[in-house]
C-alpha positions in Angstrom: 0.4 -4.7 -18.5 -2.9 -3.2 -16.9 -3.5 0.6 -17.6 -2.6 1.8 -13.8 -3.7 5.2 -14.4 -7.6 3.8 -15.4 -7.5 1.5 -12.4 -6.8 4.7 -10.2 -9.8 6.7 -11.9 -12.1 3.2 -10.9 -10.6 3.1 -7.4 -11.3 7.2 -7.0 -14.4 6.7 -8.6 -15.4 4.2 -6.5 -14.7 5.8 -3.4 -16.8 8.9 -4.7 -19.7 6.5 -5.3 -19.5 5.5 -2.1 -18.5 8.4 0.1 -15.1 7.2 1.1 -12.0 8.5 1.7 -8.3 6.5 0.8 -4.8 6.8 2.4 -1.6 4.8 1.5 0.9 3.6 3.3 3.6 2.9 1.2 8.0 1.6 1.2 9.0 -0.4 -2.2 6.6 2.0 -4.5 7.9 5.0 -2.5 5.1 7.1 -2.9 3.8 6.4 -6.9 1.0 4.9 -5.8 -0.5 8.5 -4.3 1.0 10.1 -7.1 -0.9 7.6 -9.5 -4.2 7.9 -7.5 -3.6 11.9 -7.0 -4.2 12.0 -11.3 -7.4 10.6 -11.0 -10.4 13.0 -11.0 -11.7 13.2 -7.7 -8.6 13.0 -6.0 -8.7 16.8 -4.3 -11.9 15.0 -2.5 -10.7 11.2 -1.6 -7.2 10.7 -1.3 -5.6 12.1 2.3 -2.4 11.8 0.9 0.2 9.2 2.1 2.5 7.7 4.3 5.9 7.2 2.6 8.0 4.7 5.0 10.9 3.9 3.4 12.6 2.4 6.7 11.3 0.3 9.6 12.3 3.1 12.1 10.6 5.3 9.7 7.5 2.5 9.9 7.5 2.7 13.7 7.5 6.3 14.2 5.1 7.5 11.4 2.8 4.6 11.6 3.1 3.0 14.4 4.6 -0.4 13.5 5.5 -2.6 16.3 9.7 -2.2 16.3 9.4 -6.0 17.7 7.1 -6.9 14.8 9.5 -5.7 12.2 12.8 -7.2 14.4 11.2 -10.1 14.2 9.7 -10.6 11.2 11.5 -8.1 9.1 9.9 -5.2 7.3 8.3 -7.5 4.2 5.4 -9.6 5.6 2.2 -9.5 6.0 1.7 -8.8 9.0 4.2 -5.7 8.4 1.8 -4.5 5.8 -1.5 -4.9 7.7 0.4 -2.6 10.3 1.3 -0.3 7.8 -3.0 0.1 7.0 -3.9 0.0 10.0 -1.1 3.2 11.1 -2.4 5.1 7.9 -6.2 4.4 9.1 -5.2 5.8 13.0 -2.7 8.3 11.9 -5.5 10.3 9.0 -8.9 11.0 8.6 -9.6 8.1 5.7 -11.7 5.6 5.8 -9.3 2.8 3.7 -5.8 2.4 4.1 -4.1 0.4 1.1 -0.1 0.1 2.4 3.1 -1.6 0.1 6.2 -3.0 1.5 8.6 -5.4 -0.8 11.6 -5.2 -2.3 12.0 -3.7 -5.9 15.2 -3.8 -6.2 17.9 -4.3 -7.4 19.1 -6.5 -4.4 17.5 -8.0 -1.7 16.5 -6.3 1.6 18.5 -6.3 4.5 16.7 -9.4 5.9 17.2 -11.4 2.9 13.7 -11.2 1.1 14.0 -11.4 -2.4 13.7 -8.8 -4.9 9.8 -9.0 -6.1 8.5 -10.1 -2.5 5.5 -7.8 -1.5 2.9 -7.6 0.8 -0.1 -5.3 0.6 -2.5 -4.8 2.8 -6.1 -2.8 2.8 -7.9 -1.6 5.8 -11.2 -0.1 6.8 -12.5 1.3 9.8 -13.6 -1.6 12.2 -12.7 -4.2 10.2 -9.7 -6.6 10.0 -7.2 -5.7 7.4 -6.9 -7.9 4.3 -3.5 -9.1 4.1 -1.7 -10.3 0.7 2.0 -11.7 -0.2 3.0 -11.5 -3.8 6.2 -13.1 -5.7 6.6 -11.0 -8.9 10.7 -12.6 -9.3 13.5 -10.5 -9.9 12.4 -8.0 -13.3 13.5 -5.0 -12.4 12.3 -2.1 -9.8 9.9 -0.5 -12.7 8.3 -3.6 -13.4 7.6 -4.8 -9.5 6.7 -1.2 -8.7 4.2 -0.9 -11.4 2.9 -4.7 -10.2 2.8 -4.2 -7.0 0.8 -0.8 -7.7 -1.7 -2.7 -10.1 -2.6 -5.3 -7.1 -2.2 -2.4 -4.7 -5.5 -0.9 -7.1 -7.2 -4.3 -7.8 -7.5 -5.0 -3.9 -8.6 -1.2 -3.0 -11.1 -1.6 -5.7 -12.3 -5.0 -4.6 -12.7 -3.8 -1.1 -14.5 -0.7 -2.2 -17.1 -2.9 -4.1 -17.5 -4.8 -1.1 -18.6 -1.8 0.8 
């Protein structure tokens, strides 16, 4: 598995480089993903923090989600998770919003999405959000946390170096 905690130091890095500023916007990985990125040197200057949304009335209130988007789509989709970026973006001072929702486990969600469905989404100020689903199977909540997280860090970087 990828070392999580050098990805965070290139994603922090990164947004140093570049004078950027990161949120997240997080459910499944219930807040590791800030905690992994708040490690990294350079954190006290680039990460806002985060937005831990556990539930889809918790999604709608602290971020803004439709309630229609996630009653009809259910709270793992994409479109869920570019809602999720774009709430952290409106909702903070950042600059890019990475956001998580899936289902780690150990059962599926209340909308019958299996256990390693996630969706992550970045978003940046003025652009559209880049949406992506993932299907890591059922391995057990560590290992689609720490999967999810690693994409979660692979697309923040990518997005970063396309800035």
């Amino acid at each position: 598995m990828t070392d999580l905690s050098a990805l965070a130091r290139r994603a922090l890095e990164m947004a140093g480089e570049k004078n950027l500023s990161l949120v997240t916007a997080e459910s499944c990985t219930a807040g590791k993903l800030a905690a992994l990125l708040s490690e990294a040197p350079g954190a006290a200057e680039r990460l806002h923090g985060s937005f831990v949304t556990y539930t889809k009335a918790n999604k709608t209130r602290a971020l803004g989600v439709p309630a229609s988007l996630l009653q009809e789509k259910g709270a793992v989709c994409r479109d869920v998770a570019a809602a999720m970026a774009q709430g952290a973006l409106s909702h903070s001072p950042a600059d890019i919003a990475v956001s998580v929702t899936g289902v780690a486990g150990p059962d599926p969600d209340e909308d019958g999405n299996p256990v390693g469905h996630v969706c992550i989404a970045v978003a940046r100020s003025g652009l559209a959000p880049r949406q992506f689903e993932y299907h890591y199977g059922n391995q057990g909540r560590d290992v689609v946390q720490a999967k999810a997280m690693e994409d979660a860090l692979k697309l923040l970087i990518a997005t970063l170096e396309a800035s």
